[in-house]
N, C-alpha and C positions, 0 to 999 in steps of 0.2 A: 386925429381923433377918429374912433369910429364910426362909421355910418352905418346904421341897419339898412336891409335891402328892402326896397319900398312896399313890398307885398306885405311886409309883416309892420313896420313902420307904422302904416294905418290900421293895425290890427284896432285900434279902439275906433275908427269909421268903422270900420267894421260891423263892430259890435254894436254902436251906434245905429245902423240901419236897419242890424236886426233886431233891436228893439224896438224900431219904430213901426216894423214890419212884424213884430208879435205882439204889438198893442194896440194896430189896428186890426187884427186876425178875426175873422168871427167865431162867436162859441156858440155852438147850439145850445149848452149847458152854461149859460152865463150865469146861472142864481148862484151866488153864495151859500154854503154849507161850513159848519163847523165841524173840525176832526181834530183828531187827537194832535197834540205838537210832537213830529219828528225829532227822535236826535239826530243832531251835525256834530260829525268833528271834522280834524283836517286829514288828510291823507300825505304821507311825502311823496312830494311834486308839484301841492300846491299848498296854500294858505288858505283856502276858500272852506267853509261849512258846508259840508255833503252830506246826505244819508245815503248815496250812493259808492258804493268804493271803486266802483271802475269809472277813472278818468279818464282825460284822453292821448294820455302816457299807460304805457306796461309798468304798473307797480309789482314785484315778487318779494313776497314776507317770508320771513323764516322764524318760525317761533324760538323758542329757550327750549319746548318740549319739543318740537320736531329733533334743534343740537342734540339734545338728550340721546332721544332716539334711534340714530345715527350715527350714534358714537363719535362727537366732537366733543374735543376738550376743553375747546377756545373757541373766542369771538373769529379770530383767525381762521384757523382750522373749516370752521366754517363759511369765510366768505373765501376761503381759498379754494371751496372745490365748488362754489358755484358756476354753473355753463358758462355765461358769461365772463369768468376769468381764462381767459384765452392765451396772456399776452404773458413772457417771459419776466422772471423775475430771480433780485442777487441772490435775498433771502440768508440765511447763517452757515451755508458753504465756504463762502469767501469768507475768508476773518482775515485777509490783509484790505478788506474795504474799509469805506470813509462810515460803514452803517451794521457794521456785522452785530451788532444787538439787536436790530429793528425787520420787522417784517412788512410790508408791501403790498400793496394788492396793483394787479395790473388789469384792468376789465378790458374787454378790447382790442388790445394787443397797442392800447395810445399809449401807454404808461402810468403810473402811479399818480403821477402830479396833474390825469387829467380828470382824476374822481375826486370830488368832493364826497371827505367823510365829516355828518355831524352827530352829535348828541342830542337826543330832545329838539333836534331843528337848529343848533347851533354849533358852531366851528370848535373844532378841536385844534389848538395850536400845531404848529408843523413839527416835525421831527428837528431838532437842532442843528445837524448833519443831513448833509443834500446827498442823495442817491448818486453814486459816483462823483461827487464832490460838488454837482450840477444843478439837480431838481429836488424843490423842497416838494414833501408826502407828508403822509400821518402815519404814524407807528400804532400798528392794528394790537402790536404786543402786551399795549398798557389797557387796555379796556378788560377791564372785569368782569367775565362770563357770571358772575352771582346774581349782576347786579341788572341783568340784561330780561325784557320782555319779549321783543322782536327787534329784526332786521328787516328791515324795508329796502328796496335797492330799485331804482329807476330809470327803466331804460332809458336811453341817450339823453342830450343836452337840458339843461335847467339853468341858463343863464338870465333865462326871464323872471324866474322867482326868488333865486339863489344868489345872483350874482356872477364872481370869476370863480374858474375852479371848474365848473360844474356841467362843462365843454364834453366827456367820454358819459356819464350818470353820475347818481346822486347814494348813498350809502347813509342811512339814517338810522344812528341805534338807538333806538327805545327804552329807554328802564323803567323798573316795574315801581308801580303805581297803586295803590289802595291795598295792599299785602295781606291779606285774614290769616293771623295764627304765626305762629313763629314756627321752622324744621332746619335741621344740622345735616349737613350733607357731605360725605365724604367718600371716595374713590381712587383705590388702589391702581396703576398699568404696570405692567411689566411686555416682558416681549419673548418669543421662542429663544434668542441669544443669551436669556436672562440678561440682560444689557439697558440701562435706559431706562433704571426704574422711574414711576413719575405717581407721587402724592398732590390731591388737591382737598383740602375741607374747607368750608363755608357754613357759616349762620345767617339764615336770615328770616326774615320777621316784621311784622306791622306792630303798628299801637293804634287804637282811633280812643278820643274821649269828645267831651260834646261838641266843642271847636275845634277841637285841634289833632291831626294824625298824623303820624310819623312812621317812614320806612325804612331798615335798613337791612344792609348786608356786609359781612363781613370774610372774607377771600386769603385763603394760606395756600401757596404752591409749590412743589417743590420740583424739580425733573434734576437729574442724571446727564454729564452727556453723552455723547455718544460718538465716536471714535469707527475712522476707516477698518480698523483693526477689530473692532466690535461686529463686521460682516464678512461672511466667507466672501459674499462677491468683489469685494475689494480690500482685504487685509493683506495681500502682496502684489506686488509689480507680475507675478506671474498667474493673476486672475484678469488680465489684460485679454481681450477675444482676439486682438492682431496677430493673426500667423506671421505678420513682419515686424512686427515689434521686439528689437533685442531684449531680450530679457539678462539683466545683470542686473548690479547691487549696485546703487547709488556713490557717487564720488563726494560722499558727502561732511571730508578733511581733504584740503588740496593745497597744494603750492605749486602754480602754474610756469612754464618755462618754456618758449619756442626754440630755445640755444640747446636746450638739453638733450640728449637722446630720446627720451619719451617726455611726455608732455608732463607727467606727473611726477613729483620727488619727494623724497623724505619719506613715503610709506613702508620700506624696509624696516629702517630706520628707529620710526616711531609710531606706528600704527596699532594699537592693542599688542604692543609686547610684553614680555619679562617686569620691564621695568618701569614700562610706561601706558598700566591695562587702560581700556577703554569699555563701558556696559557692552556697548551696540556695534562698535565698528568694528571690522575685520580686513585683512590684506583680501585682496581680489587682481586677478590680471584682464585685462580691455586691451584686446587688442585693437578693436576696432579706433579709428582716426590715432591711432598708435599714441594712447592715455598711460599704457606700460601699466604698473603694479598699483593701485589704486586704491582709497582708503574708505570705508562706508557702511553701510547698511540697507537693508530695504526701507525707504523713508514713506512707504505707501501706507501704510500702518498709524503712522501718525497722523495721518491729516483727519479733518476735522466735520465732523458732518452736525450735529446739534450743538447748544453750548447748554452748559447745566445753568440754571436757573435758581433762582428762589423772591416770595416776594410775597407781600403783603399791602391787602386793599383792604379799603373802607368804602361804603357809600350811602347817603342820606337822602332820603325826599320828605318832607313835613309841609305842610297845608295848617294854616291859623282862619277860621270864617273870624271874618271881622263882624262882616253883616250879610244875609241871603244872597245876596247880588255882587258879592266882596270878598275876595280872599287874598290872603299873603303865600308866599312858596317861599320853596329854598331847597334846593339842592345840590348835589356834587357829589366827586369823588377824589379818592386819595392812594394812587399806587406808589409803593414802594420797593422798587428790584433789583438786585443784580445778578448780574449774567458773566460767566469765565469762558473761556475758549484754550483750547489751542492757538499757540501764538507760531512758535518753533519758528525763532529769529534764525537769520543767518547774515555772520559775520563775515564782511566783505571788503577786501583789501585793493582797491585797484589804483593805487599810486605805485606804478613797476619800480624798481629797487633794484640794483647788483649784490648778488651776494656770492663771494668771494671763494664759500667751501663747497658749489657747484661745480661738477664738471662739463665744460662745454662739449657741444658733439664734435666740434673739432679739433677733440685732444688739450684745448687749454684747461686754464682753471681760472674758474670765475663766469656765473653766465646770469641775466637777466632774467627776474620773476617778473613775470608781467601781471598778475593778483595772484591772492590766494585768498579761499572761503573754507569757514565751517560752521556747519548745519548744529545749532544747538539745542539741545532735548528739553521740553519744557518743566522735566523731570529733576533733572540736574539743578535745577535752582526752586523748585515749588515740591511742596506736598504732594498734592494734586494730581502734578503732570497737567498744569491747566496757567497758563503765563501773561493772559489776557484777559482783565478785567472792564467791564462796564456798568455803571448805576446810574438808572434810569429814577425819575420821579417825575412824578403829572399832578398835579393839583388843579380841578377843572371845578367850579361853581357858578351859577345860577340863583336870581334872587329877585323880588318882585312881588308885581300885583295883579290880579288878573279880575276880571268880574264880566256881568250884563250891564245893557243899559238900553232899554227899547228893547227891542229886535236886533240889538248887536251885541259881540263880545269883544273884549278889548284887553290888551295885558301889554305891560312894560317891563321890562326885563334888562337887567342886568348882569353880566357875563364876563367870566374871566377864565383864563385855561392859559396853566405854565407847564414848561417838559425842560426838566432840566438832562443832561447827560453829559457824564463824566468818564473816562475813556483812559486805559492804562497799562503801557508794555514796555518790555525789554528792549532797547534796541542800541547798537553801536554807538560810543562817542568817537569825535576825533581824539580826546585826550587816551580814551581804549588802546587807538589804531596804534598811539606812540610806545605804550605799551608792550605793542603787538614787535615792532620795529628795535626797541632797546637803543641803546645808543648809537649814536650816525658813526660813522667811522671813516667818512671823507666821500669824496666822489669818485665816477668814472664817466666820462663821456656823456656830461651834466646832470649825470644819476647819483643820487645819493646811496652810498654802502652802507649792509647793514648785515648781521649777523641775529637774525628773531630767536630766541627761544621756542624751537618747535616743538621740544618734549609736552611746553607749555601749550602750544596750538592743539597736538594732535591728542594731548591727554583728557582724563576724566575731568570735567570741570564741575564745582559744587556753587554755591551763590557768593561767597565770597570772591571766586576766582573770577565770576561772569562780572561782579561788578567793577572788578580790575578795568576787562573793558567795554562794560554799557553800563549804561543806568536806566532806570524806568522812565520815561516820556509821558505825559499829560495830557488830556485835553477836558476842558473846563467849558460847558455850551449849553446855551440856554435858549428859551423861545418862550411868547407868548403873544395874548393877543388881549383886546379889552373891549367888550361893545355893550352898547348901548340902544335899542329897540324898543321900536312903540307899532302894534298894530291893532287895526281892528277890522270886524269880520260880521256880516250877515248881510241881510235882506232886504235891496233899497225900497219895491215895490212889487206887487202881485200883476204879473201878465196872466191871458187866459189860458197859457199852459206851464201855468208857472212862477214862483217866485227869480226876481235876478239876482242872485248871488254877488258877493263884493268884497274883497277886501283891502286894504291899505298897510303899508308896513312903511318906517322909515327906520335906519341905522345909520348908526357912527362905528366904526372900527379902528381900534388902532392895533399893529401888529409889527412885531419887531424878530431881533435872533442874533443870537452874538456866538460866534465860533473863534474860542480861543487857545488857541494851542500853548502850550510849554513854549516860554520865550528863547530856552537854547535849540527849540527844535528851528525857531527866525533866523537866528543867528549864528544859526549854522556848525550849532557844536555836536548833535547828535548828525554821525555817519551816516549818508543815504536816506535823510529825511529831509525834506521839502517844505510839507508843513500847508494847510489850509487857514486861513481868518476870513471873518466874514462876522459884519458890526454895523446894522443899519435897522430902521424901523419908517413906517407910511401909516399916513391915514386914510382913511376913503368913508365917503357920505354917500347913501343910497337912497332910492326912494323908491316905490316899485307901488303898482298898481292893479290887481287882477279881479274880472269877472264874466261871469257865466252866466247866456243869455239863453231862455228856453223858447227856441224860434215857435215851436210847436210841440205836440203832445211824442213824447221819447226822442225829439233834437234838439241837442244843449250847443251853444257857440262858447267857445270857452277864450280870454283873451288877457295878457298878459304882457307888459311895458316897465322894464327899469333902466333906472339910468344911477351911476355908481359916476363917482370923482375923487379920482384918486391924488390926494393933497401927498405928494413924495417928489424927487428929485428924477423921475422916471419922465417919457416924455407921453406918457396914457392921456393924463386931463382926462376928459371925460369920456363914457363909454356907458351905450344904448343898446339893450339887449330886447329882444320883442318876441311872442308867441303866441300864436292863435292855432285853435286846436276845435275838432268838432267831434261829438258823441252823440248818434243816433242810434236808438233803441226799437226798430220797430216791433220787436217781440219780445214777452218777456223773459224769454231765454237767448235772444240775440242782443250785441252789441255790437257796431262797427264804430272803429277810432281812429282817428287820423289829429295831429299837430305838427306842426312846420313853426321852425324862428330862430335865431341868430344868436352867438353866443359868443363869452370873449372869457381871456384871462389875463390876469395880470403878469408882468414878466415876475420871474422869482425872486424873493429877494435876496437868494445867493446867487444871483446873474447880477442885481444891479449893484448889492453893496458889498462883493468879494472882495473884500484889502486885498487878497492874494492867494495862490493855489500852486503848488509844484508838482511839476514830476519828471520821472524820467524815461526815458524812449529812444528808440531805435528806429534807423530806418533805412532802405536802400537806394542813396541817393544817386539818381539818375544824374544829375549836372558836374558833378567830379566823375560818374560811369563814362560817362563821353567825354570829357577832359582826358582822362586817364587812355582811353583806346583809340586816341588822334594825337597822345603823347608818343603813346608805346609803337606808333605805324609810323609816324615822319619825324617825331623829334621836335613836335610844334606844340609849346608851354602855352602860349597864348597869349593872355597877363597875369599869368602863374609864375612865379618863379621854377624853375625846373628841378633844380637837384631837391628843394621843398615837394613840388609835384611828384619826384620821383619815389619818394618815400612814400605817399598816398596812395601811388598805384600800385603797389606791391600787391594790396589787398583788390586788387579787382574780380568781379566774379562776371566773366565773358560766358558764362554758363548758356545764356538765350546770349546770340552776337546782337540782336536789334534792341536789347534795352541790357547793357551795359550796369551796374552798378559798384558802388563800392558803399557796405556797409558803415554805416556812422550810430554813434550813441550821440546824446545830448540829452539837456534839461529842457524841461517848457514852463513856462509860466504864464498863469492865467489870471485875467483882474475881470473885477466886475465893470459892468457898463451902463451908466447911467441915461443913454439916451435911447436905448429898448423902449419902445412903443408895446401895447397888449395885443396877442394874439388874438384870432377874430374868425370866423366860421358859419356854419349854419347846423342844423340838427331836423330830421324830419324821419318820424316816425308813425306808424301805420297797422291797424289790427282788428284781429274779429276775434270775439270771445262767445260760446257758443254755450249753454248748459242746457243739454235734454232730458235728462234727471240728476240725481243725488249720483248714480253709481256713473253717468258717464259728462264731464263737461272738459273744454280744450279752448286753449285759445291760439291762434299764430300775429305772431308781433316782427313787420319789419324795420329794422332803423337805419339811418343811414346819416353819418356826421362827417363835417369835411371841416378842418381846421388848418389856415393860413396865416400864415407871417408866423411860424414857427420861432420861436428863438430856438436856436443850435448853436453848441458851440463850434467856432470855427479852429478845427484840430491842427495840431503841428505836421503830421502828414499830407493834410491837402494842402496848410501853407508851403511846404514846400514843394508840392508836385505843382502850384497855380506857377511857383518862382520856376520852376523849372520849361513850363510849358510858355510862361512870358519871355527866357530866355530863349527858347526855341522858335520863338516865332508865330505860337499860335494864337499867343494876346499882344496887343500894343505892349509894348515895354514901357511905352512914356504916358500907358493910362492908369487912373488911382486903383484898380485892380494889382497892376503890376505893382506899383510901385510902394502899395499900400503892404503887399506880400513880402516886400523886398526889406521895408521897414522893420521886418517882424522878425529874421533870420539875421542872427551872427555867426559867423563861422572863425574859426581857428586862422590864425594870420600865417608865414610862413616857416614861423618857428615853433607853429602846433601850441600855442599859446591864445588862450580868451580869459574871459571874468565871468564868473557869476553875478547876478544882483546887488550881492552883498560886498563886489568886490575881491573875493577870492580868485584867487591862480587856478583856472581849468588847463589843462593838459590835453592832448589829442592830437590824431592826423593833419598835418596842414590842408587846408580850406573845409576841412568837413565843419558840418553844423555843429556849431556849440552848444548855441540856446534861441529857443523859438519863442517869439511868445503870442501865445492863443488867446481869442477871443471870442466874442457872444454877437452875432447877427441875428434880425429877423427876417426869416430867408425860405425856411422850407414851408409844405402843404401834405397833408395825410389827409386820406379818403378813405372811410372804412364803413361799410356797410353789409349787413345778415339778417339773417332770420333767426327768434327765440319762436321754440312750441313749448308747448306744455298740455300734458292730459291728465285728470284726475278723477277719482269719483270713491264712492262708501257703497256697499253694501253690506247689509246685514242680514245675518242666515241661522240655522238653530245650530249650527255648529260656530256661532259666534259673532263678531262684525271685523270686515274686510275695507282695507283704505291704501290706494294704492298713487305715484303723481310719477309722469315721465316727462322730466323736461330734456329739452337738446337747444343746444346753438351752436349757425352753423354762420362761420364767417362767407360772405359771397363776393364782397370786394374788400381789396388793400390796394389800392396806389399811393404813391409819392412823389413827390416833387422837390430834388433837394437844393438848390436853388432859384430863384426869382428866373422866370426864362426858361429853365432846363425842361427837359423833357415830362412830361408826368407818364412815372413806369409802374409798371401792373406788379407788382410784388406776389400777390396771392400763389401762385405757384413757383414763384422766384425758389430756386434753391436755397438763396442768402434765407428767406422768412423762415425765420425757426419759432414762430409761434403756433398755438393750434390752431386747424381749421376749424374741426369740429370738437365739440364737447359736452357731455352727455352724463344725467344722474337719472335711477329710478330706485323710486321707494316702495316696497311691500308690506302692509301692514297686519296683523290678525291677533285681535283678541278676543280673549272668553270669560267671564268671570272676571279673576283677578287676575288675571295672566295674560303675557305683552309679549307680541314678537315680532319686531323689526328687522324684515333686509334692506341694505341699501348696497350699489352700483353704482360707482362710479368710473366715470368712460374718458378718456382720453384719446380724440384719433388720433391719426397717425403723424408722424414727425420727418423730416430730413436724415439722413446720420450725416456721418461726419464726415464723407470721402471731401475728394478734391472738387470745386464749384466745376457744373457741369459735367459730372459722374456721380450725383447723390441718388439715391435711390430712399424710398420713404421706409419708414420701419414698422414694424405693425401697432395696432392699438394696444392700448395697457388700459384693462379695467382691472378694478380693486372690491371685495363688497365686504361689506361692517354688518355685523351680527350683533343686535342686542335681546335677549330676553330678561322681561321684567316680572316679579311677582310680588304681588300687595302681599303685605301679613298684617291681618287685623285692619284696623281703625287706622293705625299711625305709621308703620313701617314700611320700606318699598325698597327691596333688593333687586339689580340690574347687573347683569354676568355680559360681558360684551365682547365681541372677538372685530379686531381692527384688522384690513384684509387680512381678509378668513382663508385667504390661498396662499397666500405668504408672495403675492408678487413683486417681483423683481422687476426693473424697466428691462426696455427690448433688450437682446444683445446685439452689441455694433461692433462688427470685426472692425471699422474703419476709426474705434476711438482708441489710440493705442495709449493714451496720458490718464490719471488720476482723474475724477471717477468711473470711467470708463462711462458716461454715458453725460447727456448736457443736464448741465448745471440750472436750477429754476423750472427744468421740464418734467422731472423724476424726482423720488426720495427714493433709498433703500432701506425705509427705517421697518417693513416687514410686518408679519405676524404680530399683534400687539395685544396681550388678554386684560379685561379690568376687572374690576366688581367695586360697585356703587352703593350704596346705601343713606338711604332718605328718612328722616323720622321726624314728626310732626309732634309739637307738643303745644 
């Protein structure tokens, strides 16, 4: 269970003594006087009624009209270039991930899954599919910019008001609320490529009558995607900045052969000829690692940078007064999307064969295919040229009562939020492969002969001929969550500097997610798929406590205690989170803030209830490297059998003589773990907010969070490098480290023979690694701590009014600790850390009359490239700025012409990235120039 650390533990002594100690205070002014009653609402970060908005956290807002102005299109778009998002992310580059429809936000550089994002104050179910198959997030993708008031975002931990999750900040999106008048809103992008067109229109509108008002909005999108081949910086392998980077055309039809004279056959033959054309491929000669005449195209073209889009929301807010002190709600929303991608399968043959009409290089006939692949075009079987689809849906409502009672407010609320995602592509069967193979035609030296139809392999394929050999693959995955809240909120009694602030909240949660793949991808009929499930749900009961004590006239003690129990098969039980925070005001244009407390999360629930996760990998195993080089010098097998052994070391790579290897592939498989305990940490943050007029105020904000007992998954490369290291001597062999490692690797017997899970025949080197299988520890420690600033101010002049805000975040630590024990290492300038240090926005404002004109800058420092570790060199910053001018016409209409980096920047160039996109992936876009025009009409 966790333990809060005792400083914060008694935050409510605490607060207790400073109430006793602002109730005995003296007041020189003790008469009673009547004044007007203050509004309170709540601020996110806490629950508590203020008419102050600075807590003792950094709250940063972001309006619907600042997005506007800025040239955001989405709720995304927007919390993706906040300072704060520092830390790397997959994003819809990857479309062979477990998430390429969803986007992410990493604040931090903690990850996704350590930001709590809510609606209205409440949880957004998770994405259905975990980030790398690992960490469940929220899909920023499905929230409807229509429907959106502000963003609120709160530096560091909120475990004390929030709950789990809430470990890196808190992400709170507001929608709008009391609506006057209805306006249609619509907006053209396009981009200097003509590339990437993107439509969005919207309706939205209020009703009020004597009881009862209602708000809605209504959201159509459409985007375009967008394609490698869509930007000169990367539409060919020969926009690569490596001076060493060979530049040729892709192998991308092959039928592989180490017996043959060159590695490559059949492209004479059958490669876009006379009789057997091809759109794309053409003969090529590689001499290089002697490939010979080679079959392909440049495949740099096709990959995949946006997915086109389209979608349709809904969303409601309605208010019934029952009685003055009394009302009913109800709200939600309702997106509907799907998203296509770039899929460009490739078909992959690696059960080796003899085929008979080969000539061997020494002179016989007949010589071993050890595989053979081809690259298939998403064209050849789709309209589109788009092979990967996904449909997202979210249904998220709220519903309730809220009122006064005294000097308090109080509301119950009912909560429910579903995300369905459905998932759909091309990919190989085994029934294909046989296809591929045609009939057996006996053996040779235990290989099965076989004469393929290559005309068939290297020719045009249309959808009929792909589903010869694939079919489309499934995945059917859902999530949701259901709670249940009662809080209430005011003013227990008057101190002589003050009212003490109060409020109480309790919940029920229940939250579940079911990941279910296509049953032939389990059982093993589609080729080279593995397949992810994941089928579990928990409950958890909280109760949380928070209040704000005014010791004296501008010092509030602010104090905060929950405790969550988590009713699942996990081994959490219970978990104490605490916060005590102080805001003094000795002027009324200074604030100083400081809070410190403890914070926890629950493990995911694709860690505890994974049925199962595949994949496959590679590695260079050290323990046959040294077997194999004390083989090849005395002739000493071990307890290897030798002429087995001797076939293994064929492939040795003596390249470094002191770490030997010999290359292995293998499958891994990963299950969930039900005895995960909750991650646990602390949070402490600290700030001075300064305003010395209207045109100039700043505030600087330090945080600092440290979060332990990490769950990680424990990978099939460290499992075998711990086996390798306990065969060597530097762990006990006979201890449950070792021998726990030892349990987890099967390798190939001496007749290059294992199984899969399912029981299938695997093939391979004798004694290399078969199949590993990975798992989930809580084991690591992150440390990360910086500074946020921010400057802002208004002036108004007879040429107009001016409004300008520069914020920066500047990361100042990262360490880690990737084991319990291990060392804790400073990351922050590590070469490996490819997130940013620094990150930086400024906004320019100037209007006149009816006319609006917005700069905005956005800053990104500097980055790693890609050389080899301990030769990187950083690369320069990349800032972008967004151009909008607006002009009113009349009463009702309002035209905005916006330009999306307005310099058309490109990320750095990195002579050291010589691969697809030539620059990192999550750190950069190259989506460019981007021009819109908007138009607003009020009726």
């Amino acid at each position: 269970m966790f333990k809060s650390q005792l400083t914060f533990a008694l935050s409510p002594l605490v607060v207790a003594l400073a109430t006793s100690f602002a109730a005995s205070a003296e007041d020189a002014n003790n008469q009673q006087t009547t004044a007007e009653p203050i509004e309170r609402v709540s601020v996110t970060g806490s629950r508590l009624k203020r008419a102050d908005f600075e807590g003792v956290t950094n709250v940063v807002s972001l309006s619907s009209d600042d997005m506007v102005k800025a040239g955001f299109s989405s709720v995304y778009d927007a919390l993706s270039n906040l300072t704060a998002a520092t830390g790397a992310i997959i994003g819809e580059v990857e479309t062979g991930s477990y998430t390429p429809g969803a986007k992410e936000l990493n604040l931090r550089g903690l990850g996704a899954e350590y930001t709590l994002v809510l609606i209205n104050g409440k949880r957004m179910a998770y994405y259905p599919m975990a980030i790398n198959g690992e960490k469940n997030f929220v899909n920023l993708d499905t929230i409807p910019m229509a429907m959106v008031e502000r963003i609120d975002m709160q530096t560091g931990g909120a475990s004390a008001v929030y709950g789990s999750d809430a470990m890196g900040g808190v992400i709170n999106i507001i929608t709008k609320k009391g609506i006057s008048g209805h306006y249609v809103d619509a907006k053209f992008t396009t981009d200097t490529y003509d590339t990437a067109d993107k439509f969005n229109a919207s309706l939205v509108g209020g009703l009020a009558f004597d009881r009862w008002t209602l708000d809605y909005a209504f959201e159509f999108k459409r985007e375009d995607a967008l394609k490698a081949a869509d930007r000169p910086y990367h539409d060919s392998l020969w926009d690569s900045p490596s001076p060493t980077k060979a530049k040729e055309l892709n192998r991308s039809i092959t039928v592989y052969s180490t017996d043959t004279a060159t590695l490559n056959n059949y492209t004479r033959e059958y490669c876009n000829t006379a009789t057997n054309p091809h759109s794309q491929a053409v003969q090529h000669y590689i001499a290089r690692n002697n490939y010979g005449y080679s079959c392909g195209w440049d495949e740099t073209g096709d990959n995949h940078l946006t997915n086109q889009a389209e979608s349709a929301t809904a969303y409601f807010n309605s208010e019934y007064q029952l009685q003055d002190d009394l009302r009913l709600f109800a709200n939600g929303f309702f997106v509907d999307q799907t998203k296509k991608s770039d899929r460009g399968p490739l078909f992959f043959i690696g059960d080796p064969y003899f085929d008979p009409d080969l000539k061997h290089k020494d002179g016989s006939q007949g010589a071993v295919v050890k595989y053979a692949w081809r690259k298939v075009l998403d064209s050849e079987y789709t309209d589109d040229g788009l092979g990967r689809t996904y449909k997202d849906k979210v249904l998220s409502y709220n519903f309730g009562f809220e009122g006064e009672w005294q000097d308090y407010t109080y509301a119950v609320t009912l909560s429910r939020s579903e995300v369905y995602f459905d998932d759909s592509y091309i990919a190989a069967t085994v029934t294909g492969n046989k296809r591929f193979f045609g009939e057996k035609l006996g053996e040779k030296d235990g290989l099965p002969i076989y004469r393929p139809d290559y005309a068939f392999w290297f020719g045009a394929f249309d959808k009929q001929s792909i589903l010869e050999l694939a079919d489309y693959a499934t995945y059917d995955n859902e999530a949701y969550n259901t709670s249940l809240t009662a809080e209430i909120a005011g003013d227990l009694f008057e101190l002589p500097a003050g009212p003490v602030a109060f409020s109480a909240y309790v919940e029920y949660l229940k939250e579940g997610l079911e990941a279910k793949p296509d049953e032939r991808i389990l059982s093993g009929e589609f080729s080279g798929l593995t397949g992810l499930t994941t089928q579990g749900d928990r409950k958890r009961y909280a109760a949380a406590i928070e209040m704000a004590v005014p010791v004296m006239e501008g010092l509030d003690i602010e104090a905060a205690t929950r405790y969550d129990y988590y009713d699942d098969e996990s081994d959490v039980g219970g978990a104490v989170s605490s916060q005590l925070g102080v805001v003094y005001k000795p002027t009324e244009q200074l604030v100083l803030r400081a809070a410190g407390g403890t914070t926890f999360r629950g493990p995911d629930l694709d860690a505890v209830y994974k049925g199962f996760a595949g994949n496959f990998g590679s590695t260079a195993d050290r323990t046959l490297g040294d077997a194999c080089v004390r083989f090849l010098q005395s002739g000493d097998a071990g307890s290897y059998n030798a002429a087995a052994l001797e076939v293994t070391c064929l492939d040795t790579d003596r390249s470094n003589p002191d770490k030997p290897t010999v290359q292995a592939n293998y499958e891994s498989y990963l299950y969930g773990d039900k005895t995960l305990k909750e991650e646990t940490g602390t949070t402490f943050t600290a700030g001075v907010v300064y305003e010395f007029a209207e045109y100039l105020s700043f505030n600087v904000d330090y945080y600092d969070i440290t979060i332990k007992d990490k769950v990680r998954r424990l990978g099939a490369g460290e499992i075998l490098q711990t086996d390798y290291e306990c065969r060597t001597g530097r762990y006990d062999s006979n201890s449950t480290l070792c021998t726990n490692a030892a349990a987890r690797i099967t390798r190939f017997d001496e007749n290059g023979q294992s199984y899969d899970r399912l029981g299938k025949l695997l093939r391979g080197s004798p004694y290399l690694p078969a199949t590993v299988v990975e798992g989930y520890i809580n084991a690591s420690e992150r440390q990360n701590a910086g500074v946020d600033f921010a400057v802002q101010g208004k002036l108004d002049s007879e040429y107009g009014a001016w409004d300008y805000k520069v914020q920066v975040s500047q990361v100042v630590k990262k360490k880690e600790r990737v084991m319990a024990g291990d060392e804790l290492l400073d990351l922050l300038d590590d070469q490996a850390n490819f997130d940013f240090k620094t990150m930086a926005n400024a906004k320019l404002g100037w209007q006149y009359d009816d006319t609006a004109v917005t700069l905005t800058a956005i800053y990104k420092g500097k980055m790693w490239n890609n050389a080899n570790y301990g030769e990187r060199q950083r690369l320069p910053a990349w800032t972008r700025y967004n151009l909008t001018i607006a002009q009113q016409i009349g009463d009702d209409l309002r035209l905005q012409f916006g330009i999306n980096n307005l310099l058309n920047a490109m990320p750095p160039q990195d002579e050291t990235f010589d691969s697809y996109p030539f620059y990192r992936k999550g750190a950069y876009d190259t989506f460019g120039r981007q021009f819109s025009l908007r138009a607003t009409y009020n009726f």
